[in-house]
C-alpha positions as YAML, in Angstrom:
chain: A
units: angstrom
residues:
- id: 1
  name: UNK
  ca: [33.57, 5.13, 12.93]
- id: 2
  name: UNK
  ca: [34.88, 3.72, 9.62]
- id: 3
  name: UNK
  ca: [33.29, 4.40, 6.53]
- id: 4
  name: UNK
  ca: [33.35, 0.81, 5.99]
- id: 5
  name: UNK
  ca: [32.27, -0.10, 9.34]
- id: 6
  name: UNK
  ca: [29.25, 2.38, 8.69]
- id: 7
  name: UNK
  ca: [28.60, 1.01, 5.57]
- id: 8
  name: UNK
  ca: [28.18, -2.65, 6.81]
- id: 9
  name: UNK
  ca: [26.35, -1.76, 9.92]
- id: 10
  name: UNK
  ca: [23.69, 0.46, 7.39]
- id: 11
  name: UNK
  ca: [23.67, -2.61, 5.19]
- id: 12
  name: UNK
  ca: [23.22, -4.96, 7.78]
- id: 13
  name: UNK
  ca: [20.30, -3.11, 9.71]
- id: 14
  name: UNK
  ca: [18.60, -1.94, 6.34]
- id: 15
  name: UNK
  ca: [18.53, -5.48, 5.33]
- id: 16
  name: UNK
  ca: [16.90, -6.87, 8.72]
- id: 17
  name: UNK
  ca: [14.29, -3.98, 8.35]
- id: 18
  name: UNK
  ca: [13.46, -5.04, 5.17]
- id: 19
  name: UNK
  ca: [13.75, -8.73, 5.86]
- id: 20
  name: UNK
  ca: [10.93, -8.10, 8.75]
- id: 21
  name: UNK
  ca: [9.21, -6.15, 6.54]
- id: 22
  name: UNK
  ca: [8.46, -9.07, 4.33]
- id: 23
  name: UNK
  ca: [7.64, -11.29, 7.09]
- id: 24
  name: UNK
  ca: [4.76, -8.60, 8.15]
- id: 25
  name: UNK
  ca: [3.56, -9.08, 4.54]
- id: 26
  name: UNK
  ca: [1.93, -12.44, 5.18]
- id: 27
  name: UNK
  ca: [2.18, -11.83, 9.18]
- id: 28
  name: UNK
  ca: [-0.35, -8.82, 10.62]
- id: 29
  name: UNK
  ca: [1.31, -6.04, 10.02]
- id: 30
  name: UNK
  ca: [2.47, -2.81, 7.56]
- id: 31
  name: UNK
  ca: [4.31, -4.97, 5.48]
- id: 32
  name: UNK
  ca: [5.15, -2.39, 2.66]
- id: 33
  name: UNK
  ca: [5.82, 0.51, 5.40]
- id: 34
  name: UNK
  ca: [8.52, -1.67, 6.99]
- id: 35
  name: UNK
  ca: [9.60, -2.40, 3.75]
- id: 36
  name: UNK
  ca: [9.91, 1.19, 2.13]
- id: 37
  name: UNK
  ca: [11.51, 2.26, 5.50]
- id: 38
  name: UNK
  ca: [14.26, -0.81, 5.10]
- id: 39
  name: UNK
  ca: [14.88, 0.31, 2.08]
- id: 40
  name: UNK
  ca: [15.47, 4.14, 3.29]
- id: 41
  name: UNK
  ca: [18.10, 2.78, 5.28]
- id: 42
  name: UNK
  ca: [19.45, 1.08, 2.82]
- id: 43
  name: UNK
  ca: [19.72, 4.08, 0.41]
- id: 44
  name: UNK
  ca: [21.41, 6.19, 2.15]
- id: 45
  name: UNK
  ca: [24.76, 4.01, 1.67]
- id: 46
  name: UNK
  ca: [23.57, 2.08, -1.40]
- id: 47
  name: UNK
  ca: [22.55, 3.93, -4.86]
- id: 48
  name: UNK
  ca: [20.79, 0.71, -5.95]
- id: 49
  name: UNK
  ca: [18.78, 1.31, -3.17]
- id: 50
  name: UNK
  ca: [17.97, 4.38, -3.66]
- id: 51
  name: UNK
  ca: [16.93, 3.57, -7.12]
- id: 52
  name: UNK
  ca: [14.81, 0.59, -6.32]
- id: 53
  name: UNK
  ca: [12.95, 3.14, -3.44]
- id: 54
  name: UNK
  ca: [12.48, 5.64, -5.97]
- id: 55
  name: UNK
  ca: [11.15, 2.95, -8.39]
- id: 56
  name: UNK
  ca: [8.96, 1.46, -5.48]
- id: 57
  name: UNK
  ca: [7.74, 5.11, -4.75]
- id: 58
  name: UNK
  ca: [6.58, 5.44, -8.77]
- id: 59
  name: UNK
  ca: [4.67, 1.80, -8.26]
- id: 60
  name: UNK
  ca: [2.86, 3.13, -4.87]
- id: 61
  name: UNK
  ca: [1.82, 6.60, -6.14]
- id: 62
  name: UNK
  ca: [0.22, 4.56, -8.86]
- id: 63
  name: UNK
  ca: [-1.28, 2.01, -7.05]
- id: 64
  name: UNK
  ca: [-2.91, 4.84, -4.76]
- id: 65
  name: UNK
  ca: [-4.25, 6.54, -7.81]
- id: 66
  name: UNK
  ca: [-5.70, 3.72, -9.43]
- id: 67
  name: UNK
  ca: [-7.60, 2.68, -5.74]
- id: 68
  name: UNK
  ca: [-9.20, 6.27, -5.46]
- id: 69
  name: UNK
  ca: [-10.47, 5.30, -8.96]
- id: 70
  name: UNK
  ca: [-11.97, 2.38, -8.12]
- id: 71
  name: UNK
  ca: [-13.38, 3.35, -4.92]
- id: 72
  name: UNK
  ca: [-15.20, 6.14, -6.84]
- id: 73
  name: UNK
  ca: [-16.40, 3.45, -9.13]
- id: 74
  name: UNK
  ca: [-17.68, 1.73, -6.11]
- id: 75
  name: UNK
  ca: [-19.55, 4.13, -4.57]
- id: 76
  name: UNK
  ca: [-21.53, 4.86, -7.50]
- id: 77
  name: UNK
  ca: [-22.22, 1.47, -7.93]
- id: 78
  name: UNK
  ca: [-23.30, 1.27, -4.19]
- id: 79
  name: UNK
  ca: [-24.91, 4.21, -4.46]
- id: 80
  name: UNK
  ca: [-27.48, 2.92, -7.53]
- id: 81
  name: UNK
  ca: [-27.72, -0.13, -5.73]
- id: 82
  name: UNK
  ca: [-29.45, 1.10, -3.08]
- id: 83
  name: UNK
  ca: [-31.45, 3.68, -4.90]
- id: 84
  name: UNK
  ca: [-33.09, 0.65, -6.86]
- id: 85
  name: UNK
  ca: [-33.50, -1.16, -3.70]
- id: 86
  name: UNK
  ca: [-35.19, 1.52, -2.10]
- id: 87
  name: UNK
  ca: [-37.68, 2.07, -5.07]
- id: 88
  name: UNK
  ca: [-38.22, -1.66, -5.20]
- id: 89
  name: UNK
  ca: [-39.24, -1.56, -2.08]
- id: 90
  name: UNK
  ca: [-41.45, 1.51, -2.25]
- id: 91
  name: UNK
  ca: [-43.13, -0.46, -5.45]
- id: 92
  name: UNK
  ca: [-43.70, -3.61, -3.67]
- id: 93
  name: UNK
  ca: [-45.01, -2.29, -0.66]
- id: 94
  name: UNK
  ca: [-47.52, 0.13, -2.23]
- id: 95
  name: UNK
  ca: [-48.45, -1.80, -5.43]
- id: 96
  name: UNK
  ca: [-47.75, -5.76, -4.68]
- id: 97
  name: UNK
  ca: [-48.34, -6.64, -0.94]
...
């Protein structure tokens, strides 16, 4: 096969991946998996593809840092939530009923 032949072909089905991809974002899907994997395709003829993956990779590892954070945060929230609750309840039902 051609290199440009292989090149087009690799553009061509790297773009449609991707292009799906960001259909599934507003359609039920894994949007951003489709996405990153699009753009794996398209990287390995394309060096601004590869450094637009590499960039997205940065943004996700983030993102999934700063949502273990937050979940933390809401646990403990939960967490005193229900212990006041529970001794609100305990209170009522001994003192107030």
């Amino acid at each position: 096969m051609s290199p440009i032949v292989k090149r087009v072909l690799v553009g061509f089905v790297g773009g449609l991946v991707t292009l799906i991809g960001v259909v599934a974002l507003v359609a039920p899907g894994p949007g951003w998996l489709i996405i990153f994997t699009g753009l794996g395709i398209l990287a390995s003829e394309f060096a601004w593809a590869a450094r637009v993956l590499t960039s997205a990779k940065g943004v996700a590892s983030r993102a999934a840092d700063a949502a273990k954070i937050q979940k933390k945060h809401q646990l403990l929230i939960f967490a005193g939530l229900s212990l006041a609750s529970l001794l609100f309840l305990v209170i009522w039902y001994e003192y107030l009923r």
